[in-house]
C-alpha positions as CSV (number, residue, x, y, z in Angstrom):
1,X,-30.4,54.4,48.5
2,X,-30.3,58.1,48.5
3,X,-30.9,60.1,45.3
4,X,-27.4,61.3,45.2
5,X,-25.9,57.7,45.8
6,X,-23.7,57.0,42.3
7,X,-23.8,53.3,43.8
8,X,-27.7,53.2,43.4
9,X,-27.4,51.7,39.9
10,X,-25.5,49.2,40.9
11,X,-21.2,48.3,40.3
12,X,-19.9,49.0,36.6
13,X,-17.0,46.5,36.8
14,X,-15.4,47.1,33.6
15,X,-14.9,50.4,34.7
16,X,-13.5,49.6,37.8
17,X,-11.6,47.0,36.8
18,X,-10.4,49.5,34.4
19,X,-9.2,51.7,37.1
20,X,-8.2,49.3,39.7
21,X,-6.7,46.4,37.4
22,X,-6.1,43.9,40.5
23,X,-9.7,43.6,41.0
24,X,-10.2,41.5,38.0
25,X,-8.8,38.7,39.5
26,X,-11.9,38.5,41.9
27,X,-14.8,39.1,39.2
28,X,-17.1,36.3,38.5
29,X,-20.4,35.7,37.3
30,X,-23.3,35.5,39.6
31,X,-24.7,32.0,39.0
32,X,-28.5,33.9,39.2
33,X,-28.1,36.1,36.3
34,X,-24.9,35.8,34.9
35,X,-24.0,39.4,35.1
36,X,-20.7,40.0,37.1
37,X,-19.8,40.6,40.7
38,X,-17.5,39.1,43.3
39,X,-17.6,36.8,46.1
40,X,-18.4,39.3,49.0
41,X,-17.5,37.0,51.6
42,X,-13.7,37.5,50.5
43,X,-12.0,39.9,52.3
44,X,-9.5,40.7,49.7
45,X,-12.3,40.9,46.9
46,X,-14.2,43.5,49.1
47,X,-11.0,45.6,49.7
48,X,-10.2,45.5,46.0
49,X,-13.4,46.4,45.2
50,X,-13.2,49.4,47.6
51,X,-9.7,50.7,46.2
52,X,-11.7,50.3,42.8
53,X,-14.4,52.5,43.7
54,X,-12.2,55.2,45.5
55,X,-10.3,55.6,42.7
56,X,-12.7,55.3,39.5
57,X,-15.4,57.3,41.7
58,X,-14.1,59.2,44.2
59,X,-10.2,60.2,42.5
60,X,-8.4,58.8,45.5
61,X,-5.3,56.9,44.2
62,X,-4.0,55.4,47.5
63,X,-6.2,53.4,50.1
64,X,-5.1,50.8,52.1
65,X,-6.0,48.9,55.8
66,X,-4.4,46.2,57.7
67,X,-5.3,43.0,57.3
68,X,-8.3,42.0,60.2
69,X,-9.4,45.7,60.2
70,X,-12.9,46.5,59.2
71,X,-13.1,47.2,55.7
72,X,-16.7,49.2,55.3
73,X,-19.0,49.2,52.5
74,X,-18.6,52.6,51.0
75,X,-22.1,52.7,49.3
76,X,-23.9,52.5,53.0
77,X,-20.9,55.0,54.2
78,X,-21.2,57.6,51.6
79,X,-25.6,57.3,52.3
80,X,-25.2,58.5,56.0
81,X,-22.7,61.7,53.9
82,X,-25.7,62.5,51.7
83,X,-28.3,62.3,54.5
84,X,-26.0,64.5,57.0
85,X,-25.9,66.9,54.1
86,X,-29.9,67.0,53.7
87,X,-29.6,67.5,57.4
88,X,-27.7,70.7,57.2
89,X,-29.7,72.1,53.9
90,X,-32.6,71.4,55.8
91,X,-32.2,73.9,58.9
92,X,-29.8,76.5,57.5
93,X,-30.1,78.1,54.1
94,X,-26.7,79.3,54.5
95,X,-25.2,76.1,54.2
96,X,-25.7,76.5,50.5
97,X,-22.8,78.8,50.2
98,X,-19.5,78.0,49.5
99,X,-18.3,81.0,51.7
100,X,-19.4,78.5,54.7
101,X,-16.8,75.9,55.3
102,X,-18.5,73.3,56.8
103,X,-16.6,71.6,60.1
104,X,-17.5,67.9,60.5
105,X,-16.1,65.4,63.8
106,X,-16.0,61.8,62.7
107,X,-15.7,60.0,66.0
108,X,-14.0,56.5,65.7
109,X,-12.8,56.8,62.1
110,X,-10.9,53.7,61.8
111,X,-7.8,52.5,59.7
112,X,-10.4,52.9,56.6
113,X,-10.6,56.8,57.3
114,X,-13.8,56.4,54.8
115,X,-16.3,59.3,56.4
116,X,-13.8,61.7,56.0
117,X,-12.3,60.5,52.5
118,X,-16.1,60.3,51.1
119,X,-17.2,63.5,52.7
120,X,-14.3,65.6,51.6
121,X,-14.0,64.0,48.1
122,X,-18.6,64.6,48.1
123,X,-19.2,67.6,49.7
124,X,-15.2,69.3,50.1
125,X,-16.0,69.1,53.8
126,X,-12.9,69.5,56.4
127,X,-13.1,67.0,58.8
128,X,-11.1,66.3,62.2
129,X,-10.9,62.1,62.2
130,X,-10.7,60.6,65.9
131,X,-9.9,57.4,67.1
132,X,-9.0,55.5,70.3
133,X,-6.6,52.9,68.2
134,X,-3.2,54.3,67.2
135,X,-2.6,51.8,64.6
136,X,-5.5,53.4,63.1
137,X,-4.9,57.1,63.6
138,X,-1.3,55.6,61.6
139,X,-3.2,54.3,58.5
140,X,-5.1,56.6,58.4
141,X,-2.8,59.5,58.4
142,X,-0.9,57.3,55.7
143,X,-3.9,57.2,53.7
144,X,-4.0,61.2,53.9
145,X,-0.6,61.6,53.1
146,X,-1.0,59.3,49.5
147,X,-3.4,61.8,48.2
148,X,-2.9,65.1,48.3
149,X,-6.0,66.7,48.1
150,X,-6.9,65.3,51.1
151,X,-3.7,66.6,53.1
152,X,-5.3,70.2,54.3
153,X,-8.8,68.7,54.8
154,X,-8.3,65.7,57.3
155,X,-7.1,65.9,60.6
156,X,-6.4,63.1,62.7
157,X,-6.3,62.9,66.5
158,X,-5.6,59.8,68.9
159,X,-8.0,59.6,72.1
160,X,-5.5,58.9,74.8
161,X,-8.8,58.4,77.4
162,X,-11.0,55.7,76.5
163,X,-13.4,56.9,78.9
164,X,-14.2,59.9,76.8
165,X,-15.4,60.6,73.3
166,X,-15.3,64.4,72.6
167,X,-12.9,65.5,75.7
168,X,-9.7,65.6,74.7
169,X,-10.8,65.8,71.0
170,X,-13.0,69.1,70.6
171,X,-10.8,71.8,71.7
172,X,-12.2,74.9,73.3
173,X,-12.3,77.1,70.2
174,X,-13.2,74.9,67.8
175,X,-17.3,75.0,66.0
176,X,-18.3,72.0,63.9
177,X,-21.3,71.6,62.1
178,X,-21.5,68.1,62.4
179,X,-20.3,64.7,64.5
180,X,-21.2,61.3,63.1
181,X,-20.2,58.1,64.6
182,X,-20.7,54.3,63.4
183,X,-20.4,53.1,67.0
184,X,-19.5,49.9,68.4
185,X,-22.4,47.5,68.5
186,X,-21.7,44.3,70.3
187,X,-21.4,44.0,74.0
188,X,-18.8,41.8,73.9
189,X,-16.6,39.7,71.7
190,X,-18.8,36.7,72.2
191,X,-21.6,39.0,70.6
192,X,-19.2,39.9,67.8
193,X,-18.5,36.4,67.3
194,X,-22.4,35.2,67.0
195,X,-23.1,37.9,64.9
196,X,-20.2,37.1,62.6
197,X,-21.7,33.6,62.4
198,X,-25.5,34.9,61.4
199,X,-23.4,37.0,58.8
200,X,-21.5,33.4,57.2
201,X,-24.7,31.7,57.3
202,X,-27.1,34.3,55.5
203,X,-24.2,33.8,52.6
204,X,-24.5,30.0,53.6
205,X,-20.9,29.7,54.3
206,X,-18.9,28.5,56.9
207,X,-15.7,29.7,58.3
208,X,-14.0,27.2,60.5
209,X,-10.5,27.8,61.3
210,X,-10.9,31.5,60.1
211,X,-9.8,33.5,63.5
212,X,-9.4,36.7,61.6
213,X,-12.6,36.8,59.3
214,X,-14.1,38.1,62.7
215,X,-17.0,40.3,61.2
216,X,-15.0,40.2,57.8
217,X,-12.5,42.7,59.6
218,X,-13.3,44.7,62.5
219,X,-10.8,45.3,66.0
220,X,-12.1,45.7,69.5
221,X,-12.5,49.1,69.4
222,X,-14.6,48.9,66.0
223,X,-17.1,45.8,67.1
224,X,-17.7,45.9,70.8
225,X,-18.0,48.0,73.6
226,X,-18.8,46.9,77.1
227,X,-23.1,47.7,77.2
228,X,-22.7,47.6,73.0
229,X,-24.1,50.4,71.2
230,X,-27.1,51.5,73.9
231,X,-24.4,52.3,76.8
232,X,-21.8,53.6,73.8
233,X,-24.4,56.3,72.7
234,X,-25.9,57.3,76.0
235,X,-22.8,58.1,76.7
236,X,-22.0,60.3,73.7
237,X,-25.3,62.0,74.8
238,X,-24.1,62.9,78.4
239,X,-20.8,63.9,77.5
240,X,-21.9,66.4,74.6
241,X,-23.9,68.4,77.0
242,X,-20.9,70.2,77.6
243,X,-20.3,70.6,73.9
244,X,-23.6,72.0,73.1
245,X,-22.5,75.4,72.2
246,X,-19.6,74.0,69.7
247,X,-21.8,71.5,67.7
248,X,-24.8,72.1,65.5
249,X,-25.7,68.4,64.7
250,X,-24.4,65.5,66.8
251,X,-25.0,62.5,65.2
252,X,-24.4,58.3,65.3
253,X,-25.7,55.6,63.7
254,X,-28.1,53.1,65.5
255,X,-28.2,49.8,64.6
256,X,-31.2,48.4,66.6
257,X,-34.4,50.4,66.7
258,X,-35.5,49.4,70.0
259,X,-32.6,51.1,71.6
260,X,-34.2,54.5,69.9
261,X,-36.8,54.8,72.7
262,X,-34.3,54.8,75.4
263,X,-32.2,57.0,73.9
264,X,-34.8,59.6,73.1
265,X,-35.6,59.7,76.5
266,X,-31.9,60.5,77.4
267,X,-31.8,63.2,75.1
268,X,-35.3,64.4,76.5
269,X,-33.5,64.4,79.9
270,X,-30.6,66.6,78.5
271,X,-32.2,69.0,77.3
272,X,-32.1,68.5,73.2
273,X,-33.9,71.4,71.4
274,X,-34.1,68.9,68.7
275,X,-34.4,65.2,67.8
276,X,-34.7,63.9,65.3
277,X,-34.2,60.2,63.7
278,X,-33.6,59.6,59.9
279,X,-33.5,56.3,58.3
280,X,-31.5,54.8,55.5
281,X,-32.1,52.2,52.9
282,X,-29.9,50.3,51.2
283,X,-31.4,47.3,48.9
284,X,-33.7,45.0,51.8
285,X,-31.5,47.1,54.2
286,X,-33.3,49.8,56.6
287,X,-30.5,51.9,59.0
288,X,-30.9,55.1,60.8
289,X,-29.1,57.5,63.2
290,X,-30.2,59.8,65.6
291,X,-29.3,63.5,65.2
292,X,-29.9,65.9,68.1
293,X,-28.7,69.9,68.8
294,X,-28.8,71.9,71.5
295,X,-29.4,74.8,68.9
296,X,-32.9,76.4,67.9
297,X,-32.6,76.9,64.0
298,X,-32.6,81.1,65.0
299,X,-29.6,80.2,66.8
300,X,-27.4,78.5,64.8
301,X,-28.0,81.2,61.7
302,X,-26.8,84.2,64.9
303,X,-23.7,81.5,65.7
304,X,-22.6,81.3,62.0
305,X,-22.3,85.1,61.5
């Protein structure tokens, strides 16, 4: 994981049992080396275990999602916060100054809200939180109103045009800094559901009769996408042409390598000044996303003035 990463060590449970007491009820010993965990193929374990960690780690005192909505594991989430920052530090000096508010878009931000909670709560970014899922844009703005700190640093905004991802979001005098985006993957929901299978068998379960353990959590908009995540980002890349003068950074997650080629060659096509891919690890785990600005580095520190 990154350096910054407080989940690098590993989960203290009697301190986050200690802050979120209805987690206790799913700790148990792992049969390997006795030390304690829980059963992470319980969706309700998971979901304690995240309102555990917001709270003991992160001082956020309400979190909730619906039940069948993805519930994201906020040590990966909060790795692609800490590599967007090194991002930023790494072409602008000036980012190191609190005088610089820095403006980040989270595209598809779910019931979860979890970019925005982690980046605000890690780095006091504001973020603007969109989504094409009302019922998520609702929890999520719930979640923003039960903590109050977060109540002048997230905005949320419903995309009422599923054909677009920053139309109708980015408004004409607004700069950010940053995008990021954990993009739907699957090209279908057949593809959701095989991949949901590998998932059960790599923890050598099975889950017949379990309609709603579907990727343990996850709607439509959050699994699939009609092309999956290749025609989801090529798209992203076309349509921010036309934001190139109000983003530094755009950026999304990739979760299949061989997709980078092609999309390299769109960005080539629409004239990136730079591209760049950064990977992640987390345990056997190796991630990445694909970061590209229509900036020059002498640009951006003329833009920020």
């Amino acid at each position: 994981m990154h350096p910054k990463n407080r989940h690098k060590k590993g989960y203290n449970f009697s301190q986050l049992t200690k802050a979120h007491p209805p987690l206790k009820a799913f700790v148990i010993l792992n049969k390997f080396n006795n030390k304690p965990t829980i059963d992470f193929a319980n969706p309700d374990a998971v979901k304690a275990l995240n309102c555990a960690l917001l709270k003991s780690e992160y001082d956020i005192s309400y979190w909730d999602i619906p039940e069948g909505y993805l519930c994201p594991p906020i040590p990966g989430r909060v790795d692609y916060i800490h590599h967007l920052n090194d991002l930023l530090q790494t072409f602008s000096k000036q980012f190191k100054s609190p005088a610089n508010r820095i403006s980040v878009l989270d595209i598809g931000t779910g019931a979860s809200c979890i970019y925005p909670i982690l980046g605000t709560q890690v780095y006091n970014w504001d973020f603007v939180a969109s989504d094409i899922d009302p019922i998520s844009i609702q929890e999520a703005n719930n979640i923003i109103s039960g903590n109050a700190k977060l109540a002048n640093k997230i905005a949320c905004r419903l995309q009422k045009n599923e054909q677009f991802i920053f139309n109708n979001i980015i408004k004409a005098d607004e700069f950010f800094h940053l995008t990021l985006c954990n993009p739907p993957f699957h090209k279908s929901l057949d593809d959701a559901n095989q991949g949901t299978k590998r998932k059960w068998q790599n923890l050598n379960r099975t889950n017949k009769g379990n309609k709603n353990a579907l990727n343990f959590g996850g709607q439509k908009a959050e699994l699939w996408c009609e092309g999956g995540e290749l025609a989801f980002i090529s798209k992203m890349i076309k349509e921010s042409k036309a934001f190139k003068t109000q983003v530094f950074w755009f950026t999304c997650l990739v979760s299949k390598k061989e997709h980078l080629a092609k999309l390299k060659l769109a960005l080539k096509k629409s004239s990136a000044k730079q591209i760049k891919v950064i990977k992640m690890a987390q345990g056997q785990k190796i991630s990445r996303f694909i970061a590209w600005s229509y900036f020059e580095p002498d640009q951006l520190v003329e833009r920020l003035k």
